[in-house]
PDB file of N, CA, C and O in Angstrom:
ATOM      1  N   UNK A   1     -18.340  46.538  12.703  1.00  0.00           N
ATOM      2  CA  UNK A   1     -18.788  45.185  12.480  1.00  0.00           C
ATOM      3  C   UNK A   1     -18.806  44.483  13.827  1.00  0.00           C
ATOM      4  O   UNK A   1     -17.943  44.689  14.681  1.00  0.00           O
ATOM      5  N   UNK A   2     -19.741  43.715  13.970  1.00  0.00           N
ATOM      6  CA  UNK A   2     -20.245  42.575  15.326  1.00  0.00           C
ATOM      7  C   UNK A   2     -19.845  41.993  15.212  1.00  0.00           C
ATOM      8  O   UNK A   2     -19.976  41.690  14.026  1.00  0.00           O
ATOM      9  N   UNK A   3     -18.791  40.906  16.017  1.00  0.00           N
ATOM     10  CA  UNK A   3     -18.460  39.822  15.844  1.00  0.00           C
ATOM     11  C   UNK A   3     -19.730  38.747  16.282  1.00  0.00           C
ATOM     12  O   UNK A   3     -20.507  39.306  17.056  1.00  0.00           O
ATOM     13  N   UNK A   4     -20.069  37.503  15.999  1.00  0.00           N
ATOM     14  CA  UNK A   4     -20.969  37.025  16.505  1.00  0.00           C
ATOM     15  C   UNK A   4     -20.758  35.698  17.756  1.00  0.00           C
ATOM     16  O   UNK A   4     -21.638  35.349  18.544  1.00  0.00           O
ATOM     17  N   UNK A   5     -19.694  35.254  17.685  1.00  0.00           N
ATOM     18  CA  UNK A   5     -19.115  34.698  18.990  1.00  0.00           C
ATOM     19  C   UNK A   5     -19.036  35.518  20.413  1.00  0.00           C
ATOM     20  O   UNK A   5     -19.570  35.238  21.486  1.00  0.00           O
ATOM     21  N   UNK A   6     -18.215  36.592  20.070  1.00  0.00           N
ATOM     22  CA  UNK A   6     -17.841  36.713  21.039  1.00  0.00           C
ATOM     23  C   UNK A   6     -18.829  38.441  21.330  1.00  0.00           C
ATOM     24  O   UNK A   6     -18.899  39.000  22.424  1.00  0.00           O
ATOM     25  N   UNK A   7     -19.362  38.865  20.245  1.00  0.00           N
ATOM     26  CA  UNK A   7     -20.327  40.097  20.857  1.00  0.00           C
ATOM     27  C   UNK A   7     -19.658  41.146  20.585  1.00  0.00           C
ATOM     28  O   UNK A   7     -20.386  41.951  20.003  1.00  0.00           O
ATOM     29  N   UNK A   8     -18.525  41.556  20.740  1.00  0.00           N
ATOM     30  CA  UNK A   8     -17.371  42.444  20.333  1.00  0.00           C
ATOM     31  C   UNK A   8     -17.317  43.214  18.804  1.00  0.00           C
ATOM     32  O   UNK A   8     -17.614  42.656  17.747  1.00  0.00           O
ATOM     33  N   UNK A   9     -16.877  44.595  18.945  1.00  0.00           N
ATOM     34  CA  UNK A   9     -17.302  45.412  18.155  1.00  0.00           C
ATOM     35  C   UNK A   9     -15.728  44.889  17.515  1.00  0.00           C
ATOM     36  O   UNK A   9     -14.943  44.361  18.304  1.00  0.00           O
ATOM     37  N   UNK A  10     -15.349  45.065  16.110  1.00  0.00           N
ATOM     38  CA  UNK A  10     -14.466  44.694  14.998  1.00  0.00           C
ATOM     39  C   UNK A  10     -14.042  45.836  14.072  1.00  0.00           C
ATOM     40  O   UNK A  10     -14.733  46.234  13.134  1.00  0.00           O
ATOM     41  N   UNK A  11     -13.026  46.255  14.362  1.00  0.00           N
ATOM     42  CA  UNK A  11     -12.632  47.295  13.045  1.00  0.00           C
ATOM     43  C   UNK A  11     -12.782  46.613  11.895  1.00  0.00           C
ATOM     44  O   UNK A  11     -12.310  45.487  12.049  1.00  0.00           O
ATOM     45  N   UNK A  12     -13.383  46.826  10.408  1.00  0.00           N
ATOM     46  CA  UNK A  12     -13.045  46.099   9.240  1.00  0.00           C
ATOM     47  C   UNK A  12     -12.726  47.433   8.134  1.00  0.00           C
ATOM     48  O   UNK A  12     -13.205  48.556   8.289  1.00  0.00           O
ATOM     49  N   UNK A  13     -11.850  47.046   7.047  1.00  0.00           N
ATOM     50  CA  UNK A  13     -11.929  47.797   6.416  1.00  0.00           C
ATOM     51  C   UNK A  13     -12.824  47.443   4.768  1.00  0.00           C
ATOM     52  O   UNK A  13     -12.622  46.459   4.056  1.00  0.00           O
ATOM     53  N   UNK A  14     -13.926  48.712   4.471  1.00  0.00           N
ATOM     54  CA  UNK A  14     -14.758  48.282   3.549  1.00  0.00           C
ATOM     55  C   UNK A  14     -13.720  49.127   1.801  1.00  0.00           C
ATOM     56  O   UNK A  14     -13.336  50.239   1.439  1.00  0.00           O
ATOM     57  N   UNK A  15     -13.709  47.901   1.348  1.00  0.00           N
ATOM     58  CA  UNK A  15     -13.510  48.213  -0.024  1.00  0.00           C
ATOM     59  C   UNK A  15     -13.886  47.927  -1.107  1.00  0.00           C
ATOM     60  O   UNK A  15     -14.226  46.760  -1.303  1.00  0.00           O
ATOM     61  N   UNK A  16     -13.961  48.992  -2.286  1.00  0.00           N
ATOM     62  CA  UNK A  16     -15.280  48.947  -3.407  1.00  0.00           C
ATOM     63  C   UNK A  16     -14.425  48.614  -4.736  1.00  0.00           C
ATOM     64  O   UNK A  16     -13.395  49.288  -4.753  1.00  0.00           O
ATOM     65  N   UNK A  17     -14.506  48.104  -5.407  1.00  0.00           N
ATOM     66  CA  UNK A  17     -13.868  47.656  -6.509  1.00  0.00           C
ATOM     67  C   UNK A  17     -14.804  47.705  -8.344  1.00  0.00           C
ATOM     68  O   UNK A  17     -15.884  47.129  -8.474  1.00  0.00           O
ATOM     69  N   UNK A  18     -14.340  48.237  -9.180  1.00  0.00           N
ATOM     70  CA  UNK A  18     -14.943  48.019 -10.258  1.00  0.00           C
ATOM     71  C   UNK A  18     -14.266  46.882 -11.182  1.00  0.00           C
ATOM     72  O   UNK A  18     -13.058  46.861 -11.422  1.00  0.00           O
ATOM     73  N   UNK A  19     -15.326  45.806 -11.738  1.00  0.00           N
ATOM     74  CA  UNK A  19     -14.664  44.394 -12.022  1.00  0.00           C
ATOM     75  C   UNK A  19     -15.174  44.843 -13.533  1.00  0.00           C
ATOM     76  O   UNK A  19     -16.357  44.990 -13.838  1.00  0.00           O
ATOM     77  N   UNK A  20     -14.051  45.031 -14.410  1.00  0.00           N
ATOM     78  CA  UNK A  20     -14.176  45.197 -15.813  1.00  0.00           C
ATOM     79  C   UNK A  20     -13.163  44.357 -16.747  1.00  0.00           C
ATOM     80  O   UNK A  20     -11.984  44.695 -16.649  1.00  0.00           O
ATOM     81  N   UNK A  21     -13.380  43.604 -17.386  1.00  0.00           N
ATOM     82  CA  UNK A  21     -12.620  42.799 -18.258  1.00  0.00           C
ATOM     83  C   UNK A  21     -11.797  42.072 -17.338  1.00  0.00           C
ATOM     84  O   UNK A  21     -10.597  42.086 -17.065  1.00  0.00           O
ATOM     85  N   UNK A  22     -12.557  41.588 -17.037  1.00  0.00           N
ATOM     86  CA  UNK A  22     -11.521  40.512 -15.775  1.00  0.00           C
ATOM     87  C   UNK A  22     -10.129  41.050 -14.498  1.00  0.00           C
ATOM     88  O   UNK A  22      -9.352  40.308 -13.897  1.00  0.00           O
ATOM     89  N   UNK A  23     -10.234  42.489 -14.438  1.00  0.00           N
ATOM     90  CA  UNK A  23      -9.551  43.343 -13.611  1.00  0.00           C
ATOM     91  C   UNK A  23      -9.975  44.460 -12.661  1.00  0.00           C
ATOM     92  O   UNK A  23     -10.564  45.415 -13.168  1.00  0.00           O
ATOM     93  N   UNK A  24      -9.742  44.459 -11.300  1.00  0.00           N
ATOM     94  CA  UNK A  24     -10.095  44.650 -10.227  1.00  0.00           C
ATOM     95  C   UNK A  24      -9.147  45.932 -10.398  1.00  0.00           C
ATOM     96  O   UNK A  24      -8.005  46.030 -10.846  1.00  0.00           O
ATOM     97  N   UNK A  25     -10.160  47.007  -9.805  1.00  0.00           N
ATOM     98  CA  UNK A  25      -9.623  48.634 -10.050  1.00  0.00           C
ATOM     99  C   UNK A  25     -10.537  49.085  -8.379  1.00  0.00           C
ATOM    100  O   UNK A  25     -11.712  49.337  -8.115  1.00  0.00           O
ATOM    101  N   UNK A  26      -9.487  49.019  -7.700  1.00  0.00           N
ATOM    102  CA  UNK A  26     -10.037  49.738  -6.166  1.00  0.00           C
ATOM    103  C   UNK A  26     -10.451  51.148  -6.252  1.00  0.00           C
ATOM    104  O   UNK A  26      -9.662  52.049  -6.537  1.00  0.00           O
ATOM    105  N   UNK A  27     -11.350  51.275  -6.071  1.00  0.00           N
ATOM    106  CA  UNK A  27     -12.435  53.408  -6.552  1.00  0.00           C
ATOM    107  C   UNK A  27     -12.475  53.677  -4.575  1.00  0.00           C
ATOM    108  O   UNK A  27     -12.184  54.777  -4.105  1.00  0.00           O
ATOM    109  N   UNK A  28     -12.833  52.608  -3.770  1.00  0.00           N
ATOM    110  CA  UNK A  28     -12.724  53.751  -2.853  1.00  0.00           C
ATOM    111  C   UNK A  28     -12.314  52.810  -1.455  1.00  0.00           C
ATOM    112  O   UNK A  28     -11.854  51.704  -1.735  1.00  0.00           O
ATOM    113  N   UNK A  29     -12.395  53.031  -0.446  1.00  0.00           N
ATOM    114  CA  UNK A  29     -11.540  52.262   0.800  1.00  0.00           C
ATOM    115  C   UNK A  29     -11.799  52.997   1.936  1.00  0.00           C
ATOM    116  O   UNK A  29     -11.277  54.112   1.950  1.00  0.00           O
ATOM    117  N   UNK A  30     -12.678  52.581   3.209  1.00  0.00           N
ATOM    118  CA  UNK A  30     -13.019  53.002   4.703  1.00  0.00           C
ATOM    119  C   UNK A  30     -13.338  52.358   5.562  1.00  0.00           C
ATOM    120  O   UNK A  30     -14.043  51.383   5.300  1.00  0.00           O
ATOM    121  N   UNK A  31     -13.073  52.547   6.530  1.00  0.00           N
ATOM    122  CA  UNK A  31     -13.393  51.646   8.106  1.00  0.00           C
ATOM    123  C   UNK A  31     -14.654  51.987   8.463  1.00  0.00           C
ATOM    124  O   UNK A  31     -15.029  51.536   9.545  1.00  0.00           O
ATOM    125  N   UNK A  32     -15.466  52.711   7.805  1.00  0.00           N
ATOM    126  CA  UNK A  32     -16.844  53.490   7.744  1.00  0.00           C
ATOM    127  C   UNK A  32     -17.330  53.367   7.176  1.00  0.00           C
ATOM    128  O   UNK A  32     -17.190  53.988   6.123  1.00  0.00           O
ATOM    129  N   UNK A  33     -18.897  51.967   7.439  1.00  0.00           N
ATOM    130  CA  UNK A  33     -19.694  51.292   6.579  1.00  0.00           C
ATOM    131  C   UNK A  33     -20.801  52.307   6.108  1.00  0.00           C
ATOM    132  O   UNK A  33     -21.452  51.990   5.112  1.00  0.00           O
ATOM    133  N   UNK A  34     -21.051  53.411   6.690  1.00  0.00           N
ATOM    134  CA  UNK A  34     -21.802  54.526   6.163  1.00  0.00           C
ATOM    135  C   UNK A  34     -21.743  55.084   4.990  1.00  0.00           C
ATOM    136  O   UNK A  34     -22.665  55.141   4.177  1.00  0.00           O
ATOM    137  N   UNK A  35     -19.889  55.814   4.784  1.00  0.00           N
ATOM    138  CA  UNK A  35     -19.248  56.591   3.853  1.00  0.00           C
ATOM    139  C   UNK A  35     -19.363  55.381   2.708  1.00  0.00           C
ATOM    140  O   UNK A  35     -19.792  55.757   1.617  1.00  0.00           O
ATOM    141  N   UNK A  36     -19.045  54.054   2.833  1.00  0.00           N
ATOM    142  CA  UNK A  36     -18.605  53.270   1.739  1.00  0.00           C
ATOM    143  C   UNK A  36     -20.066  52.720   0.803  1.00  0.00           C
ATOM    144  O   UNK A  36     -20.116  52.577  -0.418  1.00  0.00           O
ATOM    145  N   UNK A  37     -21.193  52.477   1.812  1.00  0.00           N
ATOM    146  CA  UNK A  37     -22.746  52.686   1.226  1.00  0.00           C
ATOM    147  C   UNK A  37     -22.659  54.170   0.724  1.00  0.00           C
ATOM    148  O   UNK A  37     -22.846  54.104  -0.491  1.00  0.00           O
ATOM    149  N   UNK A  38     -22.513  55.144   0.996  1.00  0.00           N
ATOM    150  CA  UNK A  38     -22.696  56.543   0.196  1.00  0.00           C
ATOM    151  C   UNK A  38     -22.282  56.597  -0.705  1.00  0.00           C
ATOM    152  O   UNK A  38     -22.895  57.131  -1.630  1.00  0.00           O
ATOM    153  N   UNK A  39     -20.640  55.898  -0.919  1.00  0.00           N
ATOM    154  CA  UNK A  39     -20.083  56.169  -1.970  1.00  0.00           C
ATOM    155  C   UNK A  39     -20.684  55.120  -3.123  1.00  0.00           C
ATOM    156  O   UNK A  39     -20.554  55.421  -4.310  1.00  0.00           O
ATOM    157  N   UNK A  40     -21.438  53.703  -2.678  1.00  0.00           N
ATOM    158  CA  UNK A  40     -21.566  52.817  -3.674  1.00  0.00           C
ATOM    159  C   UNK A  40     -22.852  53.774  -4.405  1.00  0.00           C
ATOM    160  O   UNK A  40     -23.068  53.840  -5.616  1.00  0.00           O
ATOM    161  N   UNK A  41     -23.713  54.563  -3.188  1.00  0.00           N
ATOM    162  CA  UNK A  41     -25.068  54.479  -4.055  1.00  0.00           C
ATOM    163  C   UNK A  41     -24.748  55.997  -4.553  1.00  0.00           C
ATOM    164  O   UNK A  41     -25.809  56.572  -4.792  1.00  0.00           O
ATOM    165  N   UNK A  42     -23.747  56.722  -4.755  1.00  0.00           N
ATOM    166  CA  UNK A  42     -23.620  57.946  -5.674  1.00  0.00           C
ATOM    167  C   UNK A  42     -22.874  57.375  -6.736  1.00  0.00           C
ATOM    168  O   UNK A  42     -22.977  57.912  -7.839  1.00  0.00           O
ATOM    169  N   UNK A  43     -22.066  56.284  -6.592  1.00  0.00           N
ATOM    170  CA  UNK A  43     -21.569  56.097  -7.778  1.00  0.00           C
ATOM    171  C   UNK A  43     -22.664  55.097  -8.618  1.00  0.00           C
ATOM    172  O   UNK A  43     -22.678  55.346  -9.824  1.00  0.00           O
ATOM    173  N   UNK A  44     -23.353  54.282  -8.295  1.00  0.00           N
ATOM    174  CA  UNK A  44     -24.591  53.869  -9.021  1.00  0.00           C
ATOM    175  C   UNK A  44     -25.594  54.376  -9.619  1.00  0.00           C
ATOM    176  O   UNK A  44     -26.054  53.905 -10.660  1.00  0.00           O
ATOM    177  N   UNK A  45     -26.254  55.859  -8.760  1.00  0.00           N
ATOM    178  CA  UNK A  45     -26.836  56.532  -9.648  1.00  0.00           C
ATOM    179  C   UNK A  45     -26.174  57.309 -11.062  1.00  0.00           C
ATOM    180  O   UNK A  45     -26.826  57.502 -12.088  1.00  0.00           O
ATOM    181  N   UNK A  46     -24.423  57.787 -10.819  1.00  0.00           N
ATOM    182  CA  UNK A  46     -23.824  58.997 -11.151  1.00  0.00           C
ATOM    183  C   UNK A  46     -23.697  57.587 -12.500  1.00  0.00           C
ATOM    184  O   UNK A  46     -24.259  57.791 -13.576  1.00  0.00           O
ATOM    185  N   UNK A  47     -23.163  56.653 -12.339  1.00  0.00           N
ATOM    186  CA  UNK A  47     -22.322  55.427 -13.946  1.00  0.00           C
ATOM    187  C   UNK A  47     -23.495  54.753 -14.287  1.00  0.00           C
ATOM    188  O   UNK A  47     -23.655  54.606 -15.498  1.00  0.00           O
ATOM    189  N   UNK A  48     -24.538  54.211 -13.404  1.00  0.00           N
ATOM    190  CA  UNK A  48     -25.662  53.360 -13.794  1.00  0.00           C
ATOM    191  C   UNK A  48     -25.504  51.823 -13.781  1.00  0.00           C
ATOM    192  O   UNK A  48     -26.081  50.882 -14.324  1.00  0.00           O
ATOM    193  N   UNK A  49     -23.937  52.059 -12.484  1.00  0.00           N
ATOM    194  CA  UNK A  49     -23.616  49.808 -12.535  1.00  0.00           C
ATOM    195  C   UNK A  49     -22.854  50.190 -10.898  1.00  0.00           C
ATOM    196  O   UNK A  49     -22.428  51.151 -10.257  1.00  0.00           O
ATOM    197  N   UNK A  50     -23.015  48.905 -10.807  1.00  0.00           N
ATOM    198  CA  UNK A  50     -22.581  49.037  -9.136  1.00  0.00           C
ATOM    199  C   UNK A  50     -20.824  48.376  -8.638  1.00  0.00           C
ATOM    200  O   UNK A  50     -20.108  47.830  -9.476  1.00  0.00           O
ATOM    201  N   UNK A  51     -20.587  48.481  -7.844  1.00  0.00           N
ATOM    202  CA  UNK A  51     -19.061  47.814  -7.310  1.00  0.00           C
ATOM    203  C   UNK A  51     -19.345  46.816  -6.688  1.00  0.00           C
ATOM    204  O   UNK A  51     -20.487  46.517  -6.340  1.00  0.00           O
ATOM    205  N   UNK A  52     -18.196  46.088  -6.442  1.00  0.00           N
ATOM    206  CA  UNK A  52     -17.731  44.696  -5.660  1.00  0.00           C
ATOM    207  C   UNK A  52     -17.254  45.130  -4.371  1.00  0.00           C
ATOM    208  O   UNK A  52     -16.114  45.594  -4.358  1.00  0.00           O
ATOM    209  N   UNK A  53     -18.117  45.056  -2.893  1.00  0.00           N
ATOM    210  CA  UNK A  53     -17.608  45.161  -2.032  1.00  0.00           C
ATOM    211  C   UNK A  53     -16.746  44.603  -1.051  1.00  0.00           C
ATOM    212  O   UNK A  53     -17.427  43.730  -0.514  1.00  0.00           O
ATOM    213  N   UNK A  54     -15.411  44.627  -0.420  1.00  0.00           N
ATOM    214  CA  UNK A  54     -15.030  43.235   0.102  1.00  0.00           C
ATOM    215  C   UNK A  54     -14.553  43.890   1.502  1.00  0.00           C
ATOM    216  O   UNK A  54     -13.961  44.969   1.491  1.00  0.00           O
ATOM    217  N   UNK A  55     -14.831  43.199   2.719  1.00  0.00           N
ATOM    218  CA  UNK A  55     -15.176  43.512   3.719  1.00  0.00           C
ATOM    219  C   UNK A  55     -13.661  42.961   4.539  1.00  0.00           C
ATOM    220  O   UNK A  55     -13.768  41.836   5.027  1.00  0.00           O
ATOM    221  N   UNK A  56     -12.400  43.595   4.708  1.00  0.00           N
ATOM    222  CA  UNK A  56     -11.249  42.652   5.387  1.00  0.00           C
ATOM    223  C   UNK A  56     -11.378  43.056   7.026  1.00  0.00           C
ATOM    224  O   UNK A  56     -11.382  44.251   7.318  1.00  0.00           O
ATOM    225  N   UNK A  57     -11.476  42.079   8.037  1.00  0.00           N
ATOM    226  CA  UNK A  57     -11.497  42.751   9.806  1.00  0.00           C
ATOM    227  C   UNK A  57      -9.932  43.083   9.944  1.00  0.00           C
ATOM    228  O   UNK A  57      -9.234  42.757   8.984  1.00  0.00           O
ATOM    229  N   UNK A  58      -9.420  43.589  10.847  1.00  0.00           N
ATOM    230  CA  UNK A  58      -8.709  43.732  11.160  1.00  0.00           C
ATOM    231  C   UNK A  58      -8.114  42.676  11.905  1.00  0.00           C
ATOM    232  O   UNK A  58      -8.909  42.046  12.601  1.00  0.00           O
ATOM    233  N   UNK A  59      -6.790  42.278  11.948  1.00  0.00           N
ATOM    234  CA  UNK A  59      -6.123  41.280  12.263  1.00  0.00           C
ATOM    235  C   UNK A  59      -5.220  41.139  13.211  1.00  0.00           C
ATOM    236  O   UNK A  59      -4.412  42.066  13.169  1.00  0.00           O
ATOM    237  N   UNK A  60      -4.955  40.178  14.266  1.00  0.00           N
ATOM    238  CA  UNK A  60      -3.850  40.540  15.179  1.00  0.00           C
ATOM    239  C   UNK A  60      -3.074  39.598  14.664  1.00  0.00           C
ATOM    240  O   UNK A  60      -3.526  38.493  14.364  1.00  0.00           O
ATOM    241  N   UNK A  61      -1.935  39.903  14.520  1.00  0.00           N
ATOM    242  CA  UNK A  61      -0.602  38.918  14.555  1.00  0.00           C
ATOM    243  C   UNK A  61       0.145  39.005  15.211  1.00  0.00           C
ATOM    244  O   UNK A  61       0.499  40.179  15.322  1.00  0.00           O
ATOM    245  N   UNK A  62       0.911  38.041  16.072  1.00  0.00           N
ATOM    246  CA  UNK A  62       2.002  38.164  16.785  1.00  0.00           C
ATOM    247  C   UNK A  62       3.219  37.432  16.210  1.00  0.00           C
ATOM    248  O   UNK A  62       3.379  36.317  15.713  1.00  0.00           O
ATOM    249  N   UNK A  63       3.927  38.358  16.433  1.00  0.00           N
ATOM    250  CA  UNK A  63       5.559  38.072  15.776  1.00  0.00           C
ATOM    251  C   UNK A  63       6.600  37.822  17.161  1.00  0.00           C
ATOM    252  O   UNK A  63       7.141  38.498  18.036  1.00  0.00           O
ATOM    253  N   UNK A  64       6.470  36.148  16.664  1.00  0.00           N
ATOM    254  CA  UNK A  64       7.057  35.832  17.657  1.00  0.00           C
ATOM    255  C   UNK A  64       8.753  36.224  18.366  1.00  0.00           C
ATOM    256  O   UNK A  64       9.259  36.008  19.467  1.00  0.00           O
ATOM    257  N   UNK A  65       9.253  36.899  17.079  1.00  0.00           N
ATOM    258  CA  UNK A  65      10.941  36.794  16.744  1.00  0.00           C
ATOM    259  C   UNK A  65      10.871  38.059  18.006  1.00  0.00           C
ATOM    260  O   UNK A  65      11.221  38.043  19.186  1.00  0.00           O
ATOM    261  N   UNK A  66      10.290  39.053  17.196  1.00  0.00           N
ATOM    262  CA  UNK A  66      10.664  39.924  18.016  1.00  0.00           C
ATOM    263  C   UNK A  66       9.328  40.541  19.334  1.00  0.00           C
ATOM    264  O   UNK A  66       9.195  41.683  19.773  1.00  0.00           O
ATOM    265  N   UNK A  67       8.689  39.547  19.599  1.00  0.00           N
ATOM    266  CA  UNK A  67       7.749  39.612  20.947  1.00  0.00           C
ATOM    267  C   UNK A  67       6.633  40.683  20.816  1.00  0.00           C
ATOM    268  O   UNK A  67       6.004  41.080  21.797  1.00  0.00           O
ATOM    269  N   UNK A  68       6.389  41.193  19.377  1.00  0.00           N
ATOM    270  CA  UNK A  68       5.394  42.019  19.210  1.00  0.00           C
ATOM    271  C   UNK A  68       4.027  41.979  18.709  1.00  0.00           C
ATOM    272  O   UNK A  68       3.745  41.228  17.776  1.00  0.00           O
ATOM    273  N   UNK A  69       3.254  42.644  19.194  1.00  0.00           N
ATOM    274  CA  UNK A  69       1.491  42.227  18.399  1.00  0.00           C
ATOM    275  C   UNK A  69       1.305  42.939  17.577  1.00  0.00           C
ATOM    276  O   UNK A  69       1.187  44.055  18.082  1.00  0.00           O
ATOM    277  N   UNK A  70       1.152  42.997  16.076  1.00  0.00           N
ATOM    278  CA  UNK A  70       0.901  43.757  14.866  1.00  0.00           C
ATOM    279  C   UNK A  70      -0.105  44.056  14.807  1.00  0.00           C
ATOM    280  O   UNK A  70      -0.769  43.078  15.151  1.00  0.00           O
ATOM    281  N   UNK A  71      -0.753  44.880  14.562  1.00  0.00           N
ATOM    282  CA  UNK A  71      -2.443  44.303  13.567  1.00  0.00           C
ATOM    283  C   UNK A  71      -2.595  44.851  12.439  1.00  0.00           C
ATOM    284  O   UNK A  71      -2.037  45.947  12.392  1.00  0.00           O
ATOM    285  N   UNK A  72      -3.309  44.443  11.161  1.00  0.00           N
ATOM    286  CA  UNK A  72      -3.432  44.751  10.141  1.00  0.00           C
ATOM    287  C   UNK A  72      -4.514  44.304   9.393  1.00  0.00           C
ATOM    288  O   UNK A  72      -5.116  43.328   9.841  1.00  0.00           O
ATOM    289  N   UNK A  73      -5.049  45.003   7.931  1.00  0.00           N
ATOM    290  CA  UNK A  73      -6.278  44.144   7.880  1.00  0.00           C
ATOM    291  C   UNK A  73      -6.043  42.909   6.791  1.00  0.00           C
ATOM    292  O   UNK A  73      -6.933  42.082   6.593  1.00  0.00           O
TER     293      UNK A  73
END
């Protein structure tokens, strides 16, 4: 992923979700927007309904207590 400020390439992680009776069931999860389009459009042809994709970047946090930079998504 592009950031658009600053031009800079962004780890994100892509995740696919099936939304059935009001409950969120995670089917698949990658940092690889390729694999996670492959997986939506085999599982669309294979069930005949599509997923909820949600896109988290990766995050820096710094913890101040103990002087360290985390990251997470």
């Amino acid at each position: 992923m592009l950031d658009i400020d600053t031009g800079e390439q962004i780890v994100a992680l892509y995740k696919l979700f099936q939304i059935k009776g009001g409950k969120k069931e995670e089917k698949f999860q990658s940092t690889d927007i390729n694999e996670a389009l492959d997986f939506q459009k085999m599982y669309a042809s294979k069930y005949r309904e599509g997923l909820y994709m949600e896109i988290s970047p990766k995050k820096k946090i710094y913890n101040w207590k103990e002087k360290k930079v985390e990251e997470e998504f």
